[in-house]
N, C-alpha and C positions, 0 to 999 in steps of 0.2 A: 504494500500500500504506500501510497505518497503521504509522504509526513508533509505535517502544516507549521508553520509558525505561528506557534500562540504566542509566544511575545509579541510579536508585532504584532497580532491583532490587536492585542490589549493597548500596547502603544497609538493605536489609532482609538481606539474606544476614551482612553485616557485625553487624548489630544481634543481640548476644547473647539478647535475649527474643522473636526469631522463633520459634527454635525450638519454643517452646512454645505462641505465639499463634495460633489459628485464623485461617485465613485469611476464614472469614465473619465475623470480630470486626473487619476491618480493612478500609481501602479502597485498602490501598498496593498490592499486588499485582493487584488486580480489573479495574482500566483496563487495565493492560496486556497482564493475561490477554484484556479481550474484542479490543484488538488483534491478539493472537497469533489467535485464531480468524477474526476477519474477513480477516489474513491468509493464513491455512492455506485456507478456505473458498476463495480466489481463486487460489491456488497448486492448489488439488486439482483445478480443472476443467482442466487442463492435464495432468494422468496421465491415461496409459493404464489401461483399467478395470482387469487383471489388476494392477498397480501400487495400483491402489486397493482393491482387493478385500484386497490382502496387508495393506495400512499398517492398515485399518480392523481385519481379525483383530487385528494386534498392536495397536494402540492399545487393543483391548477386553480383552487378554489381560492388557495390564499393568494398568488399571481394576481385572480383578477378583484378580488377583493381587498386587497389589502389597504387603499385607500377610500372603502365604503364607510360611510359611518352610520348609514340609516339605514332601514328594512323595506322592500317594497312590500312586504305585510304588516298589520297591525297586531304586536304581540301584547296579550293581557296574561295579567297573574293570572296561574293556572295550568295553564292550557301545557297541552305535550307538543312539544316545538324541536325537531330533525336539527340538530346542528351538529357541526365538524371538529372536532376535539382535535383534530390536528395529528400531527405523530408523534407517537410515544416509543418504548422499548416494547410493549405487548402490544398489538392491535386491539385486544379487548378493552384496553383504556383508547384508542385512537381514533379515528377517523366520522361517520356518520350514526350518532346513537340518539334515539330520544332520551327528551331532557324535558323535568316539567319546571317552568319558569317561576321562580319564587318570589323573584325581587328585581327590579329593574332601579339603575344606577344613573341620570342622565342616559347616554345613547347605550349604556351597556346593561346586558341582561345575564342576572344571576340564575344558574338553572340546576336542577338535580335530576342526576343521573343513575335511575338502579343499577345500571350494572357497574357503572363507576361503587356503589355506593357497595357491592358484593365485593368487589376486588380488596374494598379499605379493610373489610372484618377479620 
């Protein structure tokens, strides 16, 4: 596997005018990203397709969402609402699980999850 530099990444995370600097202006972050991928690329022939099938939804789903901040539905306490938990180490914490919404934050929504909530006992 391609080893990464985590100092440097921390050196940029550290670095107060990250924030603001495109990451195509810059070459500190780039190596390491195409490590991470040739990484991932050699770790992914090893899932199961269904495991694969889920990670690639979610990976696409935060892509095109990542700067959404509202819902094109209206969610109320209560309700059981599909969302994307994202990637974990188990798929069973990961990717598309209902979640019944408990408490809503400004734009964010608090939700619980059985099966999340089997994995904690």
């Amino acid at each position: 596997m391609a080893s990464i530099d985590f100092g440097k990444l921390q050196s940029v995370i550290k670095d107060k005018n990250s924030i603001t600097r495109d990451v195509k202006n810059s070459n500190r972050c780039y190596p390491e990203y195409n490590s991470l991928v040739s990484n991932y690329m050699v770790k992914h022939n090893s899932f199961k397709e269904k495991e694969s099938a889920l990670h690639i939804i979610s990976m696409q789903n935060w892509i095109q969402r990542k700067e959404t901040t509202t819902s094109a539905k209206k969610i109320d306490y209560g309700q059981i609402w599909f969302t994307d938990l994202g990637s974990n180490y188990k798929p069973e914490c990961s990717y598309l699980h209902p979640a019944v919404v408990i408490e809503m934050v400004g734009i964010m929504v608090l939700g619980y999850s059985q099966e999340n909530a089997d994995l904690q006992r």
